[in-house]
C-alpha positions in Angstrom: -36.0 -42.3 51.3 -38.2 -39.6 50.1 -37.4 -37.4 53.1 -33.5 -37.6 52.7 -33.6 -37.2 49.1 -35.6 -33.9 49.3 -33.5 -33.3 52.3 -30.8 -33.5 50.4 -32.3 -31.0 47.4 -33.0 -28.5 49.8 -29.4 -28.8 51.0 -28.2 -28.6 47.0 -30.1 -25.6 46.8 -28.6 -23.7 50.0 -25.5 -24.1 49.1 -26.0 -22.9 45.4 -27.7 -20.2 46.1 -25.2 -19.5 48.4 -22.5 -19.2 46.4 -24.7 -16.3 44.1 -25.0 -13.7 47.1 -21.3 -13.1 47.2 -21.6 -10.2 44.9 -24.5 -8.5 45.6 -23.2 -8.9 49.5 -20.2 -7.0 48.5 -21.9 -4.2 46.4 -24.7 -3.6 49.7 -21.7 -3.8 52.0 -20.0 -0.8 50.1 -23.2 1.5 50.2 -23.6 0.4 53.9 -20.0 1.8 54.1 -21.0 4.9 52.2 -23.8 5.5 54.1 -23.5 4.2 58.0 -20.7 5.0 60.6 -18.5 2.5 61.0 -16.9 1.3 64.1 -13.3 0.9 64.3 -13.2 -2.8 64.8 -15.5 -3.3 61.9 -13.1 -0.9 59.9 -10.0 -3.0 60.7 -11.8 -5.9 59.4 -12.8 -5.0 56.1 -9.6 -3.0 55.7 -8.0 -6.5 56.4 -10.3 -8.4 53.8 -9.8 -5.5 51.2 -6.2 -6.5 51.4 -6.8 -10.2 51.4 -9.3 -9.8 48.5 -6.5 -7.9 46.6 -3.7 -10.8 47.3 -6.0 -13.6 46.2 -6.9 -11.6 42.9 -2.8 -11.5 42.4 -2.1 -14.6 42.6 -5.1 -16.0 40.7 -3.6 -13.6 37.7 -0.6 -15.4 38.0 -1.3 -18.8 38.1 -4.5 -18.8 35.5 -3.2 -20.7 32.9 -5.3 -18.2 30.2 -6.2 -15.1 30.3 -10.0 -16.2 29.3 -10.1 -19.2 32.2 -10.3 -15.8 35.0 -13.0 -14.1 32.4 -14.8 -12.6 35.5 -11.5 -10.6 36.0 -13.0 -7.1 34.8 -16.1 -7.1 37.2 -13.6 -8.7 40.1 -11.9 -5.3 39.3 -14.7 -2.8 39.5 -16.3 -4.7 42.6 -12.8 -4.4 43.8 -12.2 -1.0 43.4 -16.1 0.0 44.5 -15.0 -1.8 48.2 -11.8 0.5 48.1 -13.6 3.8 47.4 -16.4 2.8 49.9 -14.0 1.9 52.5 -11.7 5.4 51.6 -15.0 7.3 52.8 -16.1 5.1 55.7 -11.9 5.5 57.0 -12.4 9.5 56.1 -15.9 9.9 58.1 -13.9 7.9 61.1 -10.9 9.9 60.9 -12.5 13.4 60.6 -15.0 12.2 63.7 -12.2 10.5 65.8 -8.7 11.5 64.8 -8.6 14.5 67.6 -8.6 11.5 70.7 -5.4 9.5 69.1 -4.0 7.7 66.7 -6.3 4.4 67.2 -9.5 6.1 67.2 -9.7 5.4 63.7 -8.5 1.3 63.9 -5.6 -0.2 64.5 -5.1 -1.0 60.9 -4.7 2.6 59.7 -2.3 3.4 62.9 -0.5 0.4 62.3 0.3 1.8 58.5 0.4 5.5 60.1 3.2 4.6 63.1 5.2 1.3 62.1 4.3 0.8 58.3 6.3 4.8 58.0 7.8 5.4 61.4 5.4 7.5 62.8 6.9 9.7 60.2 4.3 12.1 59.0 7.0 13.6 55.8 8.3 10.1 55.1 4.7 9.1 55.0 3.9 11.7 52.1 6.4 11.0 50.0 6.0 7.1 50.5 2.2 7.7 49.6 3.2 10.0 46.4 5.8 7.4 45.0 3.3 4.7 45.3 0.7 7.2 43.4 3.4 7.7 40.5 3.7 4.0 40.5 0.2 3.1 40.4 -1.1 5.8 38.2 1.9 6.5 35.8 3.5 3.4 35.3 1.6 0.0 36.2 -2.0 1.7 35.3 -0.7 4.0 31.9 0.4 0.9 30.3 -2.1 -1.9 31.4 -4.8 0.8 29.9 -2.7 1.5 26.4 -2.3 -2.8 26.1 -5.8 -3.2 27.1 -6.5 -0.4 24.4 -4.9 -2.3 21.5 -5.8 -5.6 22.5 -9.4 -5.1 22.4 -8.7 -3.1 18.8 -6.7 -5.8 17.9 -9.1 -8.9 18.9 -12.1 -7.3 17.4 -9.9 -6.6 14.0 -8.6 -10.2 14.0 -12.8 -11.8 14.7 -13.9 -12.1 11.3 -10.4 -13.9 10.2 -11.0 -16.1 12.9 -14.1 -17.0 12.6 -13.4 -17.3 9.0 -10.7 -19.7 9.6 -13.0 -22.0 12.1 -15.5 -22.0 8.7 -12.7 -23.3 6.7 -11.7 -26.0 9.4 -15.3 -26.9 9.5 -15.9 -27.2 5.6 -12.5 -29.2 5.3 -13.5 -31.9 8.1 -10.5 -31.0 10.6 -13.3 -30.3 13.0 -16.6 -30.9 14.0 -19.8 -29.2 14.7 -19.2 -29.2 18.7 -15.3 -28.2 18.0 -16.8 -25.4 15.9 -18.9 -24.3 18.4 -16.4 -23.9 21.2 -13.4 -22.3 19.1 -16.9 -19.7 18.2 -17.5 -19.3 21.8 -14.0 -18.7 22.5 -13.2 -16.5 19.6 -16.8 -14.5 20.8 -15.3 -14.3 25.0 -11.8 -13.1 23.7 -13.3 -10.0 22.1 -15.9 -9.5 25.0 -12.6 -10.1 27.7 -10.4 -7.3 25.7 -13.3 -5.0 25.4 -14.1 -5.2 29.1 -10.3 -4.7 30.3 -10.5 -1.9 28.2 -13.0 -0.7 30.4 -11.9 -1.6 33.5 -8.1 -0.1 33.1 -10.5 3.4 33.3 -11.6 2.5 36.7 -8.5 1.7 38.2 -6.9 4.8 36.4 -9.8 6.7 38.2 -9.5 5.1 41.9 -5.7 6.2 41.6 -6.5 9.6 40.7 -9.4 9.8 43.4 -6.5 8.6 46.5 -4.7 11.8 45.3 -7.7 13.8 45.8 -9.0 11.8 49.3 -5.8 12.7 50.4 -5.7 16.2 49.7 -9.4 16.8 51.3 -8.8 14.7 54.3 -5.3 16.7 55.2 -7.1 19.9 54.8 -10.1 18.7 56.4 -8.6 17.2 59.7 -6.6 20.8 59.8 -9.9 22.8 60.0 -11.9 20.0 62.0 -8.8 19.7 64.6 -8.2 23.2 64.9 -11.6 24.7 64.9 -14.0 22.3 66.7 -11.5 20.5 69.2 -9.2 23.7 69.7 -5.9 21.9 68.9 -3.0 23.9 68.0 -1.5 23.8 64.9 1.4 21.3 64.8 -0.6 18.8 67.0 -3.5 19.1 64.0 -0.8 18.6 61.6 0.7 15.5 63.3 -2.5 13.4 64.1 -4.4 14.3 60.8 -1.5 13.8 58.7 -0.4 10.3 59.9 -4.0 9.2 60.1 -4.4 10.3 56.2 -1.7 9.1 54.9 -2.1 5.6 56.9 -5.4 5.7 55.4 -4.2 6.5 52.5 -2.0 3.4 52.7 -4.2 0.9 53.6 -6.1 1.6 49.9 -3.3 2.0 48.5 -1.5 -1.2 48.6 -4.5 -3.3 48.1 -5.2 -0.7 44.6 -1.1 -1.5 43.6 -2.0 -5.0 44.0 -5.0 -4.9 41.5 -3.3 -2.5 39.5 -0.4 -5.2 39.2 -3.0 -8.2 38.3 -4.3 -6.0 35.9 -1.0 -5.1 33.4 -0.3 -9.0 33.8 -3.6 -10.0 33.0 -3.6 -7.8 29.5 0.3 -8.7 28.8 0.1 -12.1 28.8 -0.4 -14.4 25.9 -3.7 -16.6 24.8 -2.0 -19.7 25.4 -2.5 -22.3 28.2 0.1 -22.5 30.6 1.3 -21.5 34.2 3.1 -17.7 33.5 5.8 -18.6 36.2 6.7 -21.7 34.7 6.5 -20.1 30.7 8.9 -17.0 32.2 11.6 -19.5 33.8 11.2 -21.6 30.3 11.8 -18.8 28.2 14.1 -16.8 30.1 16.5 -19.2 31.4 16.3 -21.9 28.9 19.6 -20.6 26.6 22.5 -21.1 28.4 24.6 -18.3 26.3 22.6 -15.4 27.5 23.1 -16.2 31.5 27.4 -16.8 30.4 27.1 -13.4 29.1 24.9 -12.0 32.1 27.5 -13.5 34.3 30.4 -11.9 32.0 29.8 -8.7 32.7 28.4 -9.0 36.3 32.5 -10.3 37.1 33.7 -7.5 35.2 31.3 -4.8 37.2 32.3 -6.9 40.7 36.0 -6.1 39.2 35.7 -2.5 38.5 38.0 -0.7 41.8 35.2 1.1 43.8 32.2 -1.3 42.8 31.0 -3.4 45.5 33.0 -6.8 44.8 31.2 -9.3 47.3 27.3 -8.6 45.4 28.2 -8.3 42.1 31.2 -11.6 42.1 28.1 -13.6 44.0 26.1 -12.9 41.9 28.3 -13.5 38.5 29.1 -17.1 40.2 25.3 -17.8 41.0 24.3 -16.4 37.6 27.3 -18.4 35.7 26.7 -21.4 38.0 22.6 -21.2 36.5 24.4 -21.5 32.9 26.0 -24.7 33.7 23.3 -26.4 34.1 20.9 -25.5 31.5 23.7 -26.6 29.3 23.5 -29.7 31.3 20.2 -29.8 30.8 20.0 -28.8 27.2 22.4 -31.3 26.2 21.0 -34.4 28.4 18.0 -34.0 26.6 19.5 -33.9 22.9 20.9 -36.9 24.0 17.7 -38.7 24.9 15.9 -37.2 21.4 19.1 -38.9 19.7 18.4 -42.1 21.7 14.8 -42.1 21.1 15.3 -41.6 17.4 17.6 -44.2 17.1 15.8 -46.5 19.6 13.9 -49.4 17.5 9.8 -49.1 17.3 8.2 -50.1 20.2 5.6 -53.4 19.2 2.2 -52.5 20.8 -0.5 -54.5 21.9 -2.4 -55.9 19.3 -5.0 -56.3 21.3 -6.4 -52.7 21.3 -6.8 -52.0 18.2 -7.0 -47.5 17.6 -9.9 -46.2 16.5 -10.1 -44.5 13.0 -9.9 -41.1 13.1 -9.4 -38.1 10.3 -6.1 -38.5 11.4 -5.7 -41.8 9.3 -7.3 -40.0 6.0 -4.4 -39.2 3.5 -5.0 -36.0 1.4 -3.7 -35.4 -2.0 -0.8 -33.5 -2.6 -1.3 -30.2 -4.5 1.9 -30.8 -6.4 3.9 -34.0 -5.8 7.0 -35.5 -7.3 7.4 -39.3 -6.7 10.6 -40.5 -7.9 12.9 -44.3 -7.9 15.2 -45.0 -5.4 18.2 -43.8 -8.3 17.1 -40.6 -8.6 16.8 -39.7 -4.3 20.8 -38.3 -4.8 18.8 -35.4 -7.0 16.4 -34.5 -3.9 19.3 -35.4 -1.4 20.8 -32.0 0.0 23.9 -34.2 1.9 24.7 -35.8 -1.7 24.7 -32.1 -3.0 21.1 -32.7 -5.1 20.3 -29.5 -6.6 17.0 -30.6 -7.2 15.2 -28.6 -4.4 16.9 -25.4 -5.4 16.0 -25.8 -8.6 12.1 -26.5 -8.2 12.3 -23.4 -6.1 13.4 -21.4 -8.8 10.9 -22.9 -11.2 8.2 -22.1 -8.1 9.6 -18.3 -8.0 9.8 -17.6 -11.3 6.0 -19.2 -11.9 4.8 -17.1 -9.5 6.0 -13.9 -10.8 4.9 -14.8 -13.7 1.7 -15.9 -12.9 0.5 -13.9 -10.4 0.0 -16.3 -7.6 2.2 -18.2 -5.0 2.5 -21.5 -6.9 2.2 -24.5 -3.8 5.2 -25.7 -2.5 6.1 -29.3 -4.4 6.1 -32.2 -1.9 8.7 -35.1 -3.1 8.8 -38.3 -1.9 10.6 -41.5 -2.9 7.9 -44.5 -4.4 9.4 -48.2 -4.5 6.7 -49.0 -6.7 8.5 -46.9 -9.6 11.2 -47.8 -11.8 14.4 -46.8 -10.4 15.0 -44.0 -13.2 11.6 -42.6 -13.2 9.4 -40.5 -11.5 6.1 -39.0 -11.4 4.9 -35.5 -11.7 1.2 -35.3 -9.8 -1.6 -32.5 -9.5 -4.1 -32.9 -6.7 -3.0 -36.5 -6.6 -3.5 -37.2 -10.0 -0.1 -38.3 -12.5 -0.1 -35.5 -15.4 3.5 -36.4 -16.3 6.3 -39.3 -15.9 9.6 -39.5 -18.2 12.8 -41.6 -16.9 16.1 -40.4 -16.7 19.9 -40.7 -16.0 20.7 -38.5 -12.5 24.6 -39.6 -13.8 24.3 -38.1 -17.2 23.3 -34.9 -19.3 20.6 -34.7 -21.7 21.3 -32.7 -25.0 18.6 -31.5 -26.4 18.2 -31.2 -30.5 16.8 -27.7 -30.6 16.2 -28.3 -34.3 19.4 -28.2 -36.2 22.6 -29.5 -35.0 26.1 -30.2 -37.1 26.2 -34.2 -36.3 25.2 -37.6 -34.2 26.4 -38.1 -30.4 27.2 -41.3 -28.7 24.5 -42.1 -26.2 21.2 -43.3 -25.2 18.6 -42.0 -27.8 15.4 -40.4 -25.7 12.7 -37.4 -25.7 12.9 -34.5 -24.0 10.2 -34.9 -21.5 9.4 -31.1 -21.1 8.6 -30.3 -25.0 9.0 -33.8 -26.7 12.0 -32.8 -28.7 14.9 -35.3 -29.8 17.8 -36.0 -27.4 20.4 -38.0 -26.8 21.5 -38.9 -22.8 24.9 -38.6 -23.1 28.3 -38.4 -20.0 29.3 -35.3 -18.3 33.0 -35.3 -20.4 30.5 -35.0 -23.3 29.0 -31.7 -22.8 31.5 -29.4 -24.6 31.4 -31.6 -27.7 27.6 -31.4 -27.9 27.6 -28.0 -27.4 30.3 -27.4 -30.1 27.6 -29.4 -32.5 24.6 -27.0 -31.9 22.8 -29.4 -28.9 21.3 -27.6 -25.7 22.9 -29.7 -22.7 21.5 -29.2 -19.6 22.0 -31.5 -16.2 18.9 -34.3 -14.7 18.0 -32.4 -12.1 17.0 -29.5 -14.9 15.2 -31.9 -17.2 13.2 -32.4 -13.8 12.5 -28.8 -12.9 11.8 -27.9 -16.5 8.9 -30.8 -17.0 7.7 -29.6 -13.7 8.3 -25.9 -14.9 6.0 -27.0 -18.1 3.3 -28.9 -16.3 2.8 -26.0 -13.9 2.4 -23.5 -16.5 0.0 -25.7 -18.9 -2.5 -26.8 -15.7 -1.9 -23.1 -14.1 -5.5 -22.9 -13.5 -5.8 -25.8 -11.3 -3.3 -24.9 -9.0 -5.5 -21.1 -8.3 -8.4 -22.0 -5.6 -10.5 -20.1 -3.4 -7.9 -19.8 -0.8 -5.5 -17.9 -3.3 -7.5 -16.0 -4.5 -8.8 -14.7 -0.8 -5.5 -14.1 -0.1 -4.8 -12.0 -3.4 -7.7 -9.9 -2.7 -6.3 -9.3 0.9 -3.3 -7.9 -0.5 -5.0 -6.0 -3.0 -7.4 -4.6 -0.1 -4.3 -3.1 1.7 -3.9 -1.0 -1.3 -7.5 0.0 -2.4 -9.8 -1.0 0.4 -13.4 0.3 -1.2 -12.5 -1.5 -4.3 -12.6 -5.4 -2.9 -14.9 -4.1 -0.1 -17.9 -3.4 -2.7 -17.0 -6.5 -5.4 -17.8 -9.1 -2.4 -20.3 -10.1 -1.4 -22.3 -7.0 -3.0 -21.7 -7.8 -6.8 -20.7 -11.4 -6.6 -19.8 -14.3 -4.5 -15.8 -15.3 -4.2 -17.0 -18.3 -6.3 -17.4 -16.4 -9.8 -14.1 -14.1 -9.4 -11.7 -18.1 -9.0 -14.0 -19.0 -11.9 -13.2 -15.7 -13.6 -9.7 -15.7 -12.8 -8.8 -19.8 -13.6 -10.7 -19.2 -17.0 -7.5 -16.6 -17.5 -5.1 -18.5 -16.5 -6.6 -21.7 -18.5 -6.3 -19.4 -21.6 -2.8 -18.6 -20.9 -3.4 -14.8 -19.1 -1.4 -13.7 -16.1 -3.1 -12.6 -13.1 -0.8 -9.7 -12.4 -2.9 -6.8 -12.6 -5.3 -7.8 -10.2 -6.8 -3.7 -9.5 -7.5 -3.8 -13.0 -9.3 -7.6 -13.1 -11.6 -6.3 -9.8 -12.4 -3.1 -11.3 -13.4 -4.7 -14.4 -15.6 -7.6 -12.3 -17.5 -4.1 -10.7 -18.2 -2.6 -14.1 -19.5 -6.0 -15.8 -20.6 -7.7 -12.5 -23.8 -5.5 -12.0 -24.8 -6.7 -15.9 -23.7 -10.4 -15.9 -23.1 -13.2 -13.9 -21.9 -15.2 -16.6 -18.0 -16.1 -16.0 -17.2 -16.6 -19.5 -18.8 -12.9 -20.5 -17.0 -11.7 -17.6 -13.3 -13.3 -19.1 -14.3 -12.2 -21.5 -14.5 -8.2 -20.6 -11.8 -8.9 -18.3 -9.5 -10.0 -21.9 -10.4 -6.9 -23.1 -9.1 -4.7 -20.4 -5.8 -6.8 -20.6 -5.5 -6.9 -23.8 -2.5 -4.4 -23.7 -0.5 -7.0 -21.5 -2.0 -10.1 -23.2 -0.6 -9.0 -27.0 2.7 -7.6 -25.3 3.5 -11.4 -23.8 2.2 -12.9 -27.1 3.9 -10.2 -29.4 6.3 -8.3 -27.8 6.3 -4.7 -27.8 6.5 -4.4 -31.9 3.8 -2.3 -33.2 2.8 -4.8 -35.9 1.6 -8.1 -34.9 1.1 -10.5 -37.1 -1.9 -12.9 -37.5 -3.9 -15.9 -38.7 -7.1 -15.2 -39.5 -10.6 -17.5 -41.0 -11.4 -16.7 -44.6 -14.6 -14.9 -44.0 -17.0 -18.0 -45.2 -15.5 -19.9 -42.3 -16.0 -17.9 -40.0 -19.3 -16.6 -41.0 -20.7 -20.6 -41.1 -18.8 -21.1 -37.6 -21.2 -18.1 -36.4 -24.4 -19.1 -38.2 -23.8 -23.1 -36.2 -23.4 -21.2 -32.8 -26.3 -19.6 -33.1 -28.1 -22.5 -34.3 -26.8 -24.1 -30.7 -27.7 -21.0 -28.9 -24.2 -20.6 -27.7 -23.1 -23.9 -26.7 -20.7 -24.0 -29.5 -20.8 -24.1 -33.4 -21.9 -28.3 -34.3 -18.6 -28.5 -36.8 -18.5 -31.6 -38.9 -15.8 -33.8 -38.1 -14.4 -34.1 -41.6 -14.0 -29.6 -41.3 -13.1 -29.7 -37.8 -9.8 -32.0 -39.0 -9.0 -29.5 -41.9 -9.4 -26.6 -39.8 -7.0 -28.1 -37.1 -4.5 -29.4 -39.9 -4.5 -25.3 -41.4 -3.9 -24.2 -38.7 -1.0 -26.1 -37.3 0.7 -25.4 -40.5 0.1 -21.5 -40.1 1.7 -21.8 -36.8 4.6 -24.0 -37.4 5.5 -21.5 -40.6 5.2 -18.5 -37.4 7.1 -20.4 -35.7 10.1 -21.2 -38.8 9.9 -17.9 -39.2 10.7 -16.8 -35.6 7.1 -15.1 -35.3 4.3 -15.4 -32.4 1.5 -17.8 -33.5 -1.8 -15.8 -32.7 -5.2 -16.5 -34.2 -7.4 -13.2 -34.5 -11.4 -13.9 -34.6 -14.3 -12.9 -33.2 -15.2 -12.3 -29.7 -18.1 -14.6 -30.1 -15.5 -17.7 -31.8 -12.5 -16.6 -29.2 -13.1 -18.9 -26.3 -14.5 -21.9 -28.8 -11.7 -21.5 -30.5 -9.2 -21.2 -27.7 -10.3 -24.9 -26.3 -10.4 -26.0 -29.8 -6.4 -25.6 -30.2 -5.6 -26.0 -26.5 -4.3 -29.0 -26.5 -3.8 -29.9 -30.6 -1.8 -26.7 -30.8 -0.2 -24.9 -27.7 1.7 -22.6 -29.4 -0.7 -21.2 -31.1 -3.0 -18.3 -29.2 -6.2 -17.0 -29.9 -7.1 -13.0 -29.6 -10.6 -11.1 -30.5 -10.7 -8.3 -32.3 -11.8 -6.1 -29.0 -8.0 -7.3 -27.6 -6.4 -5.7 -29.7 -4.5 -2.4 -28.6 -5.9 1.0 -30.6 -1.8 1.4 -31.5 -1.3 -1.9 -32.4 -1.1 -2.5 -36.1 -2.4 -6.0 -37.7 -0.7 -7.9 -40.6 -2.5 -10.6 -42.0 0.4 -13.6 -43.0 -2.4 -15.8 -43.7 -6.3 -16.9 -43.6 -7.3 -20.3 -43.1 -10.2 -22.0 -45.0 -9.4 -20.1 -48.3 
């Protein structure tokens, strides 16, 4: 037993290290070539496997279902081409030594290719062997180099995006560490691939350029070797040499053509898996209107009076004949989806139970809308719901507004709800829920209105105002008595509208925010290149930039947010000093969508004893917040919900001004209590902005 098995390692061991000296086989071969005369047998035979060699490189090109599974492509290409070159000056030594005793003194390959290949032919031969040059080296090898070119730009551009994106998979659990690895190791052979077809489109651009020049030498050559040493006239040196040079010329030709050709299709096709002949035939003939229309005007060419009928009719029957069936095709198997769909659930055997997998997780919706099974006409496009549209107005408008691309709202019907009512959600969490009527109008008391309507008494769920649900043959009388009537499906949007403005902040994650600064580095490159990571992480710019939006603050002007981050980021790392420098260099926008573009603004202000024991308690807390007796805090929030309700009365913004050290305290403080009202420092005012006080709380 011991014998076989180490039999059987030596055995394991042959043939692996067999299959290594393939290569290096090759690459000695072609010096041997270089160097040593070659017999004419021997010639045929490698001129034979040169051509083979080429063929099975073709059609391993073709049928590789990626362009990374034939990685080894680019050194199959220079080993290739080495052989070529080495075989072009073993064939010239041959045919410079022999050529003056007949046509196969150089091998019967190269006089096969000399006599039958172009009839013995020696001008036909020339101009054969220049239109396959300008094929190789203009056409086929020009544009595999330029796609090779911008593919390997292109891949090594689109590597930290990628790899970026595999991070992200990672982090959110749709892969694991092994999954990571590979789509890494991938990412990492793609870029090395592109690089080294770049490379390699050079050395087949050279080996066409070199057969030029072989030929030239080896013409000119065989005239003075013929002539001069074996004393043959003229013509006679013209008609050996030539056919033998341009047969040889053949013979590494064809073979360079074919590697050429394996080349351009290896750059030009797609990363995806798949076999290229069957994706061409899928793609190309897999829309029946585009053969009718071939075949159209291939019937009216075959009609034309001097065209030739019988190719161009035949082929307009074939071509229109192909059309008929992939309509065939294309409708049996719309048939057999509508089948399917309709067909009931298969039952499956309970007795293999699936594995859990991530798959089976539900994650939260960013936004979501839930609603009963009354209200599904409103989010129904075939019962003419205008919901939809109008969420994706509200979503448009937000996102002008804000800055950002607000998420897309998900809706789905819950059976658990009421049949009126639905459910507004933020990352799976219910911040709002109202019922309605999707057959009736709401009208809306905006605050005075000339008498009572008939109808169902209710809140407006948006801003909590009175209003009455009243019928659609209603609406003009309502209107006619001062009430704001608007449809269901715009109580809906306008709640959402409202929701989505109040929790703005939530909605603006790291993702956004990356992709913000993408499009702001398409613009101003060295400014997002030297905020991250050099000043600070992406982590304290989300913070920066939800702390704005929590306070109400547009993210619009995002070059002058990032240039503000760079000023202040080298002193601080603190995200509320940074708002809070970032407030000040919006403070012309932040008064203008408080205040409008008047030059006066008008304010609330603290009596300065407030304020001044507000300061003294925050410093006492080093900064935490003043400690504000409950008894003052309830005064202070009663004052100041007066001030802004008589702003309001009086058709006049509601804006606190304080100090920069109260602002933020202050902001949270009336957040919720009072959201029309709006805190501003001192430092956010514009210098041509004028302030009049209308009235100072805590006097």
């Amino acid at each position: 037993m011991d014998v076989k098995a180490t039999l059987g390692q030596v055995k394991q061991f042959n043939v692996n290290n067999l299959k290594g000296i393939g290569t290096p086989l090759l690459v000695l071969a072609a010096m041997a070539m270089i160097i040593l005369p070659m017999p004419a047998l021997l010639l045929d035979t490698l001129f034979s496997f040169n051509i083979a060699l080429a063929l099975i490189v073709l059609l391993v090109a073709i049928y590789t279902d990626r362009p990374l599974d034939f990685a080894a492509f680019p050194s199959v290409l220079l080993i290739a081409t080495l052989l070529r070159l080495a075989l072009n000056v073993a064939s010239t030594r041959v045919v410079l030594l022999e050529g003056h005793n007949g046509g196969d003194a150089a091998g019967k390959v190269i006089e096969a290719f000399g006599s039958v290949v172009i009839g013995g032919n020696y001008a036909v031969g020339l101009i054969v062997f220049i239109i396959l040059i300008i094929i190789n080296f203009v056409v086929v090898t020009k544009g595999a180099g330029r796609i090779a070119e911008v593919s390997a730009r292109f891949t090594l551009d689109a590597m930290p995006g990628k790899q970026m994106a595999i991070d992200a998979d990672l982090n959110a659990g749709l892969i694991n560490q092994e999954q990571a690895k590979e789509r890494r190791k991938d990412v990492t052979q793609e870029a090395d691939f592109y690089g080294a077809m770049d490379g390699a489109s050079k050395f087949v651009k050279g080996d066409a350029v070199a057969g030029i020049m072989i030929l030239i030498i080896n013409i000119i050559g065989g005239f003075v070797i013929g002539m001069v040493q074996h004393g043959l006239d003229l013509s006679s040196a013209v008609e050996i040499y030539t056919l033998l040079t341009i047969g040889d010329g053949l013979v590494a030709q064809i073979p360079g053509l074919l590697l050429s050709i394996a080349a351009a299709l290896m750059v030009t096709r797609q990363n995806e898996s798949g076999d290229m002949g069957k994706l061409m035939m899928s793609q190309m003939f897999d829309n029946h209107k585009s053969l009718m229309i071939a075949a159209s005007l291939l019937m009216i060419m075959g009609l034309v009076p001097g065209m030739p009928h019988f190719a161009f009719i035949s082929f307009a029957l074939l071509t229109a004949g192909a059309a008929y069936f992939v309509f065939r095709r294309n409708k049996q198997k719309q048939r057999q989806a509508l089948e399917l769909a309709k067909a009931p659930p298969v039952e499956k055997d309970n007795k293999e139970v699936k594995e859990l997998s991530w798959e089976d997780v539900r994650h939260v919706d960013t936004i979501g809308l839930e609603v009963g099974y009354r209200l599904i006409p409103l989010v129904d496009k075939a019962q003419d719901g205008e919901l939809l549209t109008r969420i994706k107005g509200v979503r448009k408008k937000l996102s002008q507004e804000l800055g950002f691309l607000v998420p897309a709202v998900h809706i789905r019907d819950n059976l658990d709800l009421a049949p009126n009512t639905y459910q507004i959600s933020l990352m799976g969490v219910v911040v709002g829920e109202s019922e309605i009527r999707h057959d009736s109008e709401l009208a809306i008391n905006p605050g005075q209105v000339y008498g009572k309507l008939d109808g169902i008494e209710t809140k407006d769920p948006a801003f909590g105002l009175d209003a009455v649900w009243i019928s659609p043959e209603q609406r003009e009388h309502a209107q006619t008595l001062g009430y704001t009537v608007v449809d269901a499906a715009t109580v809906v949007a306008t709640h959402i509208s409202q929701l989505l403005t109040n929790n703005a902040s939530k909605l603006l994650g790291y993702e956004e925010v990356q992709q913000l600064l993408d499009i702001l580095q398409k613009q101003s490159p060295k400014l997002v290149d030297g905020l991250i990571p050099e000043v600070m992480s992406l982590g304290i710019v989300v913070k920066v930039m939800q702390n704005l939006l929590h306070e109400g603050v547009s993210v619009r002007d995002l070059k002058t947010i990032v240039q503000t981050l760079l000023e202040y980021g080298t002193k601080s790392q603190d995200t509320e000093v940074l708002t809070a420098a970032v407030r000040i260099a919006l403070k012309r926008m932040i008064v203008q969508e408080i205040a409008g573009p008047e030059l006066e603004v008008p304010v609330i202000t603290l009596a300065p004893e407030l304020e001044q024991m507000l300061h003294q308690s925050m410093q006492a807390t080093g900064g935490d917040g003043p400690n504000i007796e409950p008894g003052l805090a309830e005064r202070m929030q009663k004052s100041l919900n007066d001030a802004s309700q008589q702003q309001e009365l009086a058709g006049q913004p509601a804006i606190l001004l304080t100090s920069g050290m109260l602002r933020s305290t202050l902001s949270r403080f009336v957040k919720h209590t009072i959201p029309n009202l709006r805190v501003i420092s001192y430092q956010e005012v514009p210098d041509e902005k004028q302030i009049r006080i209308v009235s100072a709380v805590g006097q």
